[in-house]
C-alpha positions as CSV (number, residue, x, y, z in Angstrom):
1,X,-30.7,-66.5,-13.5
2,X,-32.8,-69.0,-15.4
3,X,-30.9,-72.1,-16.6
4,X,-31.9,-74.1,-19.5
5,X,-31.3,-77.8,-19.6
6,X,-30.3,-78.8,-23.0
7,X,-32.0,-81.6,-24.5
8,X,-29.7,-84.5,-26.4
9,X,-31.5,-82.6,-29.8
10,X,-30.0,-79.0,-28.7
11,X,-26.6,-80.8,-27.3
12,X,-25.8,-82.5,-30.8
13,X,-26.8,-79.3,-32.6
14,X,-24.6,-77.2,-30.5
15,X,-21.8,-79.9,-30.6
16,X,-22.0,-79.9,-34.5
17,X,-21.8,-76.1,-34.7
18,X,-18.3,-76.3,-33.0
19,X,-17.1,-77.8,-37.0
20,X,-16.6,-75.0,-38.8
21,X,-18.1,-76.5,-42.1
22,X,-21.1,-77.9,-40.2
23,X,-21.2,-73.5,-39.1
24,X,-20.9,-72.7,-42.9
25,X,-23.5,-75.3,-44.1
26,X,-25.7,-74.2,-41.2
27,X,-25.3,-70.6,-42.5
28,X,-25.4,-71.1,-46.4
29,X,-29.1,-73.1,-45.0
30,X,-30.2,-70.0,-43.3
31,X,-29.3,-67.6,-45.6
32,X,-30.7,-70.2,-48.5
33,X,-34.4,-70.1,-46.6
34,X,-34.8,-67.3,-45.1
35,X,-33.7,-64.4,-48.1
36,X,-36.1,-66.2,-50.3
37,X,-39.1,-66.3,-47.5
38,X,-38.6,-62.7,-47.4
39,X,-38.4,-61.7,-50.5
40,X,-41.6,-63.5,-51.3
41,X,-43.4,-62.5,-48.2
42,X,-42.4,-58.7,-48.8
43,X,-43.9,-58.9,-52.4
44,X,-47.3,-60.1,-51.3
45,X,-47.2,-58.1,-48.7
46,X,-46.9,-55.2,-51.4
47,X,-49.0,-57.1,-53.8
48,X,-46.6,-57.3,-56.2
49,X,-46.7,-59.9,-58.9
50,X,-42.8,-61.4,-60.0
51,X,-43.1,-60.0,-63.6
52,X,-43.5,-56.1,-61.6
53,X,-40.8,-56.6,-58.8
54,X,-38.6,-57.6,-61.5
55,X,-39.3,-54.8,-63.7
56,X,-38.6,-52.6,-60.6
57,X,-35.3,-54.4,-59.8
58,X,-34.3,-54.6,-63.6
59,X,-34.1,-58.0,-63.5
60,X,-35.8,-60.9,-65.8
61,X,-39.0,-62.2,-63.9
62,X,-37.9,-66.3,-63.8
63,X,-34.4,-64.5,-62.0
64,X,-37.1,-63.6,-59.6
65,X,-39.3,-66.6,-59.3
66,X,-35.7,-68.7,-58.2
67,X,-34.9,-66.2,-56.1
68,X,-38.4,-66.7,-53.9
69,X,-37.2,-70.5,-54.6
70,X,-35.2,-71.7,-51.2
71,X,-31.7,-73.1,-52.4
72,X,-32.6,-72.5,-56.2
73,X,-30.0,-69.0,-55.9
74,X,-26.8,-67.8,-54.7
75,X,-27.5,-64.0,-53.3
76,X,-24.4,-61.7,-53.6
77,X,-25.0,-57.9,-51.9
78,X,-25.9,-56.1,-55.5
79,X,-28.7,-58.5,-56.4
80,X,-30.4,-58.2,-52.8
81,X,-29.3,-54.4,-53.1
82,X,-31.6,-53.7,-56.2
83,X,-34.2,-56.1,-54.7
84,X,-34.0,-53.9,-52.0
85,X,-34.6,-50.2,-53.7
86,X,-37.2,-52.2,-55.4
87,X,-39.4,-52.9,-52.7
88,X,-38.5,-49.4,-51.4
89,X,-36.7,-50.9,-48.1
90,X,-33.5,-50.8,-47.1
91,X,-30.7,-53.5,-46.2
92,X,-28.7,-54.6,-43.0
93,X,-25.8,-57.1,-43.6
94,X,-23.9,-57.7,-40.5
95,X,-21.9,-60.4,-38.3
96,X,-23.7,-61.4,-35.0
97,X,-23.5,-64.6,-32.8
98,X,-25.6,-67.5,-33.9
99,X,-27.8,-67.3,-31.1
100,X,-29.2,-64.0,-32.6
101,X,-29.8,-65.9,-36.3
102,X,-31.5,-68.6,-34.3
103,X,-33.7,-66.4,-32.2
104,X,-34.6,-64.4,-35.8
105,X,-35.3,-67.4,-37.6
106,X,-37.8,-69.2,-34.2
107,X,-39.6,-65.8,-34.3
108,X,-39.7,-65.4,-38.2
109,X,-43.3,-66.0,-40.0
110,X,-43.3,-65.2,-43.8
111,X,-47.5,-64.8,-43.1
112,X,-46.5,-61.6,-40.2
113,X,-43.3,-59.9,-41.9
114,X,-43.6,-56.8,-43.2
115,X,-40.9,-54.1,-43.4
116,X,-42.3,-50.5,-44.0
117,X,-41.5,-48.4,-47.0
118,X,-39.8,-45.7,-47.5
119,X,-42.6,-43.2,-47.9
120,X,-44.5,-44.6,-44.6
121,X,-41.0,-44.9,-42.5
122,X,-41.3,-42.3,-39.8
123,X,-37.9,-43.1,-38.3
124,X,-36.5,-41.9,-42.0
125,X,-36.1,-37.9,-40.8
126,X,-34.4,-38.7,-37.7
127,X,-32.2,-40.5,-39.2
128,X,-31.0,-38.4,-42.0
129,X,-30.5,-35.8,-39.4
130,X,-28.1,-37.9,-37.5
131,X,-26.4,-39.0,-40.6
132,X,-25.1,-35.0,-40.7
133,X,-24.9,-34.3,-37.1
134,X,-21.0,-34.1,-37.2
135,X,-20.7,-32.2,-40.7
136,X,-23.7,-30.1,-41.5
137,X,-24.4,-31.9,-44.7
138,X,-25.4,-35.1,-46.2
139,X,-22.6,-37.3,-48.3
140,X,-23.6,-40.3,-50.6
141,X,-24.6,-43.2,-49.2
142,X,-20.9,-44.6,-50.6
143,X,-18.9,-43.0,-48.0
144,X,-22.0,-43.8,-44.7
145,X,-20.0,-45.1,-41.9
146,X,-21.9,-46.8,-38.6
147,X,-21.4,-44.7,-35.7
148,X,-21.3,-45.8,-32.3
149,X,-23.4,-43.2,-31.1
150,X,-25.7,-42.3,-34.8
151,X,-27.1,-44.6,-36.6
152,X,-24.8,-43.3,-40.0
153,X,-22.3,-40.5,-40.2
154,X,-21.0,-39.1,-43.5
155,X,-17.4,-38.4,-44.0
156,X,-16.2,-35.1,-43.9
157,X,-14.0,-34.8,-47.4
158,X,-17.7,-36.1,-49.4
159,X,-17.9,-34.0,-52.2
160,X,-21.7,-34.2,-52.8
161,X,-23.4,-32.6,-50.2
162,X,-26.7,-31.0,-48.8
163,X,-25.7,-27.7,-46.8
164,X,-28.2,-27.8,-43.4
165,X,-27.6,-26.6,-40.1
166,X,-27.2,-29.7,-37.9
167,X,-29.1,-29.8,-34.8
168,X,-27.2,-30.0,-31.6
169,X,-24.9,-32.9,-31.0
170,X,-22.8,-34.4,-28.7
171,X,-19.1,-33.8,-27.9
172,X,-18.2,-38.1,-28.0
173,X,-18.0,-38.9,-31.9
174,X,-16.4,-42.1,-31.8
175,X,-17.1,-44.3,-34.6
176,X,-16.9,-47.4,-36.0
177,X,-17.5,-50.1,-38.6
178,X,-19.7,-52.3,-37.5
179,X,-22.7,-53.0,-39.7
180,X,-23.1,-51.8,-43.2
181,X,-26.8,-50.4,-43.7
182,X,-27.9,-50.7,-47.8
């Protein structure tokens, strides 16, 4: 096993992240640079201007140029959720340790990030499939639950439903909540 010898930078970091509002400063930071390089990088990416993306996310177009602004807004779920069906992509919020937001945020580049569409997604079929596996039918995306062994699983008492005939599953169906998928 490879060790790594921490330099006095990486020590100091690592002692400061053991305050927990050093963590939640470090966080707010993250979140603060990284949601706006995104959201900017996916709209040139889809050669959007501001004025369209807002128009899409039926939102005023400054809302949009201070949200491509690092710091200049405070994201809450519904904003980044219609930002999201905007650009036609979907969502992960979820708790992991900080060594995975540091190893995202090394490898991110705002010039290389891309995130595929809905209409180009090939994984998009087998997924809806496994979101029915268990109950023959597809619920709305309100009552999705993360499955340990599917990537979604509807809840059996949904009253809006597809009928399909699921293909074969197996017989483990534990589940639970661990990341919510938008």
């Amino acid at each position: 096993m490879e060790q790594h010898l921490l330099n006095s930078e990486e020590s100091q970091f690592i002692e400061k992240l053991e305050d927990r509002k050093y963590r939640e400063a470090y966080i707010r930071a993250s979140i603060n640079v990284n949601l706006p390089s995104q959201i900017r990088a996916l709209r040139l990416r889809q050669e959007m201007t501001q004025k369209s993306l807002a128009n899409e996310a039926r939102m005023r177009q400054p809302r949009i140029s201070a949200m491509e602004k690092p710091g200049a807004t405070k994201f809450n779920i519904e904003t980044l959720v219609r930002v999201a069906a905007a650009f036609r992509v979907g969502l992960i919020v979820k708790f992991v340790p900080l060594s995975e937001v540091l190893a995202w945020e090394n490898g991110f580049s705002q010039d290389s990030f891309n995130v595929v569409t809905f209409e180009q997604d090939r994984g998009l079929l087998p997924a809806a499939a496994a979101a029915f596996v268990n109950t023959g039918r597809f619920s709305s995306p309100s009552t999705w639950i993360v499955s340990t062994l599917r990537p979604m699983q509807a809840l059996p008492e949904v009253s809006h439903e597809i009928a399909m005939t699921p293909p074969p599953s197996d017989t483990a169906t534990t589940s639970t909540i661990g990341e919510f998928l938008f």
